[in-house]
C-alpha positions as CSV (number, residue, x, y, z in Angstrom):
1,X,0.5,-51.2,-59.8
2,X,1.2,-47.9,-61.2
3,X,3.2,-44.9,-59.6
4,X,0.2,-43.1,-58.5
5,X,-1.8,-46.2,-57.2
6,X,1.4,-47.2,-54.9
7,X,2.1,-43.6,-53.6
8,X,-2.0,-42.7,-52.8
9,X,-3.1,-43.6,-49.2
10,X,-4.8,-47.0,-48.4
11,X,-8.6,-46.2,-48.6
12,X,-11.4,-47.6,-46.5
13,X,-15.4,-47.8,-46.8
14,X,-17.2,-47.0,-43.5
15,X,-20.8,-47.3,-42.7
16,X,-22.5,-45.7,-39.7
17,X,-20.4,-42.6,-39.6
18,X,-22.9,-40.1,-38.0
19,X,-22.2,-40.8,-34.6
20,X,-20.6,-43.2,-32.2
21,X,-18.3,-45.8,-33.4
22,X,-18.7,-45.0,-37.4
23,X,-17.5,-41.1,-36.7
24,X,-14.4,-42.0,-34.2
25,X,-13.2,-44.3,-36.5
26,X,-13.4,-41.7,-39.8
27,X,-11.5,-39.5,-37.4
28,X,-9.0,-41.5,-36.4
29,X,-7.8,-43.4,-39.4
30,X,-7.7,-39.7,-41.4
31,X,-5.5,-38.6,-38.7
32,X,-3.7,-42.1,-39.4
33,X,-3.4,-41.3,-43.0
34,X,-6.0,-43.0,-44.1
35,X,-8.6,-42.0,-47.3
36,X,-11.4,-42.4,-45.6
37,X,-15.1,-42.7,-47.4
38,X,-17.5,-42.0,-45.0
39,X,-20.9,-42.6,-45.4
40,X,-24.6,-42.4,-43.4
41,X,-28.3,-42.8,-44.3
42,X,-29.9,-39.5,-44.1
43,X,-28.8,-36.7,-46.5
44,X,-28.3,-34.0,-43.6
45,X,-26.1,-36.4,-41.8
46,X,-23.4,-36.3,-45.1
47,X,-23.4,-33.0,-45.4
48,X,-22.5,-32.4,-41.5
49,X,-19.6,-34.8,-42.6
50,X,-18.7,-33.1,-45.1
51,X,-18.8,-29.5,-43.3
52,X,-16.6,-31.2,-40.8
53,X,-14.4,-32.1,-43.7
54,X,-14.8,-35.7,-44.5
55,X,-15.1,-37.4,-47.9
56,X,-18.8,-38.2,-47.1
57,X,-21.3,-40.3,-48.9
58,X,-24.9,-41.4,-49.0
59,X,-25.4,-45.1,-48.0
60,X,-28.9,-46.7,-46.9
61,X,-28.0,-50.1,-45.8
62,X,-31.8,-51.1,-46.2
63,X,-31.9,-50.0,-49.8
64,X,-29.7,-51.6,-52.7
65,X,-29.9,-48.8,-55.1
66,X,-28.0,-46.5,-52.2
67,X,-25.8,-49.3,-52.0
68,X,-24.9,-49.6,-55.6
69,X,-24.8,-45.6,-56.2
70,X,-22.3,-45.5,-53.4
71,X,-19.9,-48.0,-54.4
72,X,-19.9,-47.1,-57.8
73,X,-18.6,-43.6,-56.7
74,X,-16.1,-44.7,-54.5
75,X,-14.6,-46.4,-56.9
76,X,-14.8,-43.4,-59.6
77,X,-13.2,-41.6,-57.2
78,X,-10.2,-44.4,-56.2
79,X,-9.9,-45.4,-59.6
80,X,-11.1,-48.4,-58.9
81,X,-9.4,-49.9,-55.5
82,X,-10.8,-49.7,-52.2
83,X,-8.3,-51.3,-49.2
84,X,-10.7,-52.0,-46.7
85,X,-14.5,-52.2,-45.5
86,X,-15.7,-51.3,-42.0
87,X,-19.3,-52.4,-42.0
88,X,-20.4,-50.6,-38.6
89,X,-23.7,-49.5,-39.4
90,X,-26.6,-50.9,-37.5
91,X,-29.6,-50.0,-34.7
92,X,-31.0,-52.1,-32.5
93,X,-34.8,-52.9,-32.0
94,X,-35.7,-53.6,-28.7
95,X,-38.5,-55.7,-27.6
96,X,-40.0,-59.3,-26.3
97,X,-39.6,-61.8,-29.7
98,X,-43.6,-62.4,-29.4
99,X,-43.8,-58.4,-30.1
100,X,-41.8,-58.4,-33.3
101,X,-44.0,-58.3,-36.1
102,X,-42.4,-59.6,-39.3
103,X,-42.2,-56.6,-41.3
104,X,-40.1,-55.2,-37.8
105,X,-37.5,-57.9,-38.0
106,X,-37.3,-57.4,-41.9
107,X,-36.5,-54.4,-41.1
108,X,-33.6,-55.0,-38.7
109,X,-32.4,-57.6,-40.8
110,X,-32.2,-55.7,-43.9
111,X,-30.2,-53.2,-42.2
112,X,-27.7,-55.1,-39.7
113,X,-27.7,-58.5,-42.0
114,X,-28.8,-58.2,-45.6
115,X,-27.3,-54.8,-46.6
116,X,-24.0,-55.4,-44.9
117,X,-23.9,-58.9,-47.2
118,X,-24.7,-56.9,-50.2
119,X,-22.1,-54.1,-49.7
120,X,-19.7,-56.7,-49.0
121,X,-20.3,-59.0,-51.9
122,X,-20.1,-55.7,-53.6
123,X,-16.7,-55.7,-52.6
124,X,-15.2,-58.1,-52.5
125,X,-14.6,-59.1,-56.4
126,X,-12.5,-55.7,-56.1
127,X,-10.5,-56.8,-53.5
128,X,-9.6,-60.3,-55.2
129,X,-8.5,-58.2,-58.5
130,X,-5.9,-56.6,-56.2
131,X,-5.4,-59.3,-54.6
132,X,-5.9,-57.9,-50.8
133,X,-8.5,-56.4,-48.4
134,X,-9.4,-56.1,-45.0
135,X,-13.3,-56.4,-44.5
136,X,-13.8,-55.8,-40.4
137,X,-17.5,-56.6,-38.9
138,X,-18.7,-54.7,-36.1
139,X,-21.1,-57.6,-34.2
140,X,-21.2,-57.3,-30.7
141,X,-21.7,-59.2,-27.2
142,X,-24.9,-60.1,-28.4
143,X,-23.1,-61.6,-31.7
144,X,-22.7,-64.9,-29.5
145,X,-24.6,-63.9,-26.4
146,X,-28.4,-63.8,-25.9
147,X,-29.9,-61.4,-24.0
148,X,-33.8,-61.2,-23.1
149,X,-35.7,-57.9,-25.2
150,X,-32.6,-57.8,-27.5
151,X,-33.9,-60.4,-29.9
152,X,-34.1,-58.8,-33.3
153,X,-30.6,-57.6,-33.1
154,X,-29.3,-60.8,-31.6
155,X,-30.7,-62.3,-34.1
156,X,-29.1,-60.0,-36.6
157,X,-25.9,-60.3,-35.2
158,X,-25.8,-63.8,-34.8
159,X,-26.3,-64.0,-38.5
160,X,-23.3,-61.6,-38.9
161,X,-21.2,-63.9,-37.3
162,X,-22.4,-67.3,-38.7
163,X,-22.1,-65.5,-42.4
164,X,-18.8,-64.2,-41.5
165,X,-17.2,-67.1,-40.1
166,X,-18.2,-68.8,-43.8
167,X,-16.9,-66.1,-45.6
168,X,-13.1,-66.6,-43.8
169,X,-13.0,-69.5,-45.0
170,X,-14.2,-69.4,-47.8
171,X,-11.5,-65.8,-48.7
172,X,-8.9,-68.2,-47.0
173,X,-5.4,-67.7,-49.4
174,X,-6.9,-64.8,-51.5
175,X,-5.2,-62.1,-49.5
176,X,-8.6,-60.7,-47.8
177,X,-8.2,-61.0,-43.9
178,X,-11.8,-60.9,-42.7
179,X,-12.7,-60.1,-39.2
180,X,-15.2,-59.7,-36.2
181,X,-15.0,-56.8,-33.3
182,X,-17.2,-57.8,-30.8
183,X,-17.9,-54.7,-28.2
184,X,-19.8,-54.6,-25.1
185,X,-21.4,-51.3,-23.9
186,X,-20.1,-48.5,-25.6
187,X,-20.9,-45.0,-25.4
188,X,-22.7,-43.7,-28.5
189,X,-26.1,-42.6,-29.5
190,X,-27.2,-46.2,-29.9
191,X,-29.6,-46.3,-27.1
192,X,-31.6,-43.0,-28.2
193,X,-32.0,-44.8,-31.9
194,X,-33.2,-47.8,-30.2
195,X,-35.6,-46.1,-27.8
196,X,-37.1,-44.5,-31.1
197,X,-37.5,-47.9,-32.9
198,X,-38.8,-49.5,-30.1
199,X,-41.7,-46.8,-29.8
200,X,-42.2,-46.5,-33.3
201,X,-42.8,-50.5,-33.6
202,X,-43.6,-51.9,-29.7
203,X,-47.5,-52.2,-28.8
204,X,-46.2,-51.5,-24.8
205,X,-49.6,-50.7,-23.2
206,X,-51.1,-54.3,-24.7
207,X,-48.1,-56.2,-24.5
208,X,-47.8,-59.2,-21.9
209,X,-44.4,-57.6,-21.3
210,X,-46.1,-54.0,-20.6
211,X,-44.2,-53.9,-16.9
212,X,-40.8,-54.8,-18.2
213,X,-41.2,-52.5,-20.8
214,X,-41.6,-49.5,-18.3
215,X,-38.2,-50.2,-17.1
216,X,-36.9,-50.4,-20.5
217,X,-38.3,-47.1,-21.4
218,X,-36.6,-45.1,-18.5
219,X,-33.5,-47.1,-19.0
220,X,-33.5,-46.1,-22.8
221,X,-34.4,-42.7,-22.1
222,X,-32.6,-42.3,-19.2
223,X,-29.0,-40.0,-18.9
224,X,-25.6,-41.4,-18.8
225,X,-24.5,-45.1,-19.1
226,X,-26.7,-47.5,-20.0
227,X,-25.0,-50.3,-18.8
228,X,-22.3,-50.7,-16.0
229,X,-18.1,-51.0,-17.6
230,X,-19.7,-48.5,-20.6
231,X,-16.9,-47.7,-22.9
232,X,-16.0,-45.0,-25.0
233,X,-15.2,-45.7,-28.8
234,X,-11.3,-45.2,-28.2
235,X,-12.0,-48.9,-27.0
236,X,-13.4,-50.5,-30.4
237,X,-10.9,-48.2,-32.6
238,X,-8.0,-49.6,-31.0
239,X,-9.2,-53.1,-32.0
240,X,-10.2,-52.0,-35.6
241,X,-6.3,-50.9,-36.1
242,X,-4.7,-53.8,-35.5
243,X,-7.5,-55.5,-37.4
244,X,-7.0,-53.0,-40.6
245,X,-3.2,-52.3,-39.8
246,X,-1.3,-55.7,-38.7
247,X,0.0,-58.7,-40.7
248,X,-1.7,-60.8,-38.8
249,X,-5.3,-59.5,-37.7
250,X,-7.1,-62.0,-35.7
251,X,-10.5,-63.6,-36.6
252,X,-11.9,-62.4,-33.5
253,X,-11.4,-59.1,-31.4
254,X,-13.7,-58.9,-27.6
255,X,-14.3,-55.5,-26.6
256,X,-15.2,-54.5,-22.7
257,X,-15.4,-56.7,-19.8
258,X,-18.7,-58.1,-20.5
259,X,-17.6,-59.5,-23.9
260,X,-14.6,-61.0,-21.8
261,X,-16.9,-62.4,-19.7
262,X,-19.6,-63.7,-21.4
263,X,-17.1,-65.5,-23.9
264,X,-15.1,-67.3,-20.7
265,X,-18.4,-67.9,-19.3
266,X,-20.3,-69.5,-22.4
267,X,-17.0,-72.2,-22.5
268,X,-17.3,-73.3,-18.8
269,X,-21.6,-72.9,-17.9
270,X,-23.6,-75.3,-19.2
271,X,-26.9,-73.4,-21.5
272,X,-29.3,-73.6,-18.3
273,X,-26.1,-72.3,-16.0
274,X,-25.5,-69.4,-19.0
275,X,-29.0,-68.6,-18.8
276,X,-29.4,-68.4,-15.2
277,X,-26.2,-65.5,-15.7
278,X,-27.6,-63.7,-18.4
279,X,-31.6,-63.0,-16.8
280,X,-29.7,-62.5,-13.4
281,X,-27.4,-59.9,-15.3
282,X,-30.8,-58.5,-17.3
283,X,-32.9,-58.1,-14.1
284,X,-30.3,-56.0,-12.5
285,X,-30.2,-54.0,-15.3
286,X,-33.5,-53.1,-15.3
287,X,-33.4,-52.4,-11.3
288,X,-30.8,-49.9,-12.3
């Protein structure tokens, strides 16, 4: 490694930087001293990231040519080393599985699943050349926890995890650390992108759902929390430090009190017990 490759500032790739998670985390690692590359899907979204002073990007996780054309400029610009990949960008598309049209779970799949593998594998072969990485998931409760009119992004997420947990292994001894934050309810814009993917694709009024989905509606549109021990971000970016920052991250990192829960829950219930939790836990959210 030459002079100026050790003395530059370890860089990272972040997706899902307009909002929420994605923007805390830009923020803080900068301030950490960090060279931070972050990126988000719509055009006016980068440049409010760059006004605000951020190295920003244009990155479409649902289309590979965005993919590629971002990559290929980080790199330009790093000289070819990147020290670490948050893959944070996702949405969530609510409704009852019989509702989910195939082209709808494409969709979330080709956002929260397929483009996160492709940027990865993009990656990765960059990382082994130097011979170190840290590539950090953001699943979620859900990542390991069903929960009823969530299925296309449990699905998603499931498959985050299951892909993940091969890819550990399978980096064992290369010097990428690979690992998983799984949050609970965290305060971000989340809900208000769901609520707009659920209208865009849900059929409500003929639905054999149509009452739930009234409740869903007002909670989705509603003000404040969405669910009770919401978090703020602070929460997650603790976790992605030590996952980025330690010489030892761990494999796994639960975020919130129902992430705690669920995970102590799901090694003591049996599946019928779990489930009788979970649609307890679900109906009282939707009383809320």
């Amino acid at each position: 490694m030459d002079e100026t490759m050790a003395s530059a500032p370890p860089s990272i790739l972040i997706t899902g930087c307009s909002s929420g998670i994605g923007h805390a985390a830009a923020q803080t690692l900068v301030q950490r001293g960090w060279r931070v590359f972050a990126t988000a899907r719509r055009e006016h979204q980068v440049v409010r990231l760059q006004e605000e002073g951020f190295d920003a990007l244009l990155l479409d996780l649902a289309c590979s040519d965005s993919i590629g054309a971002a990559v290929d400029e980080i790199l330009r610009r790093t000289g070819g080393r990147l020290d670490a990949l948050f893959n944070n960008g996702a949405y969530g598309q609510p409704g009852a599985v019989e509702d989910l049209s195939r082209a709808v779970l494409r969709e979330q799949l080709e956002t929260n699943l397929l483009g996160t593998h492709e940027l990865t594998t993009r990656i990765i072969p960059v990382m082994r050349d130097q011979g170190s990485g840290r590539i950090v998931q953001n699943s979620s409760v859900l990542g390991f926890s069903a929960l009823p009119y969530r299925g296309a992004y449990v699905c998603s997420k499931f498959a985050l995890e299951g892909l993940t947990d091969t890819l550990r292994q399978e980096l064992y001894g290369t010097g990428i650390h690979v690992s998983l934050l799984q949050p609970g309810p965290i305060a971000s814009r989340f809900r208000e992108n769901a609520y707009r993917a659920f209208r865009d694709n849900i059929k409500a009024a003929t639905s054999h759902h149509a009452v739930t989905y009234c409740a869903l509606e007002a909670r989705l549109a509603g003000e404040g929390p969405s669910a009770p021990f919401t978090l703020e971000a602070d929460a997650v970016i603790r976790k992605l430090i030590h996952a980025l920052e330690s010489r030892r991250p761990k494999a796994r990192y639960h975020i919130t009190v129902p992430t705690h829960l669920f995970a102590a829950l799901k090694r003591i219930l049996s599946t019928r017990g779990m489930d009788r939790v979970l649609l307890r836990a679900t109906r009282g959210e939707r009383e809320t």
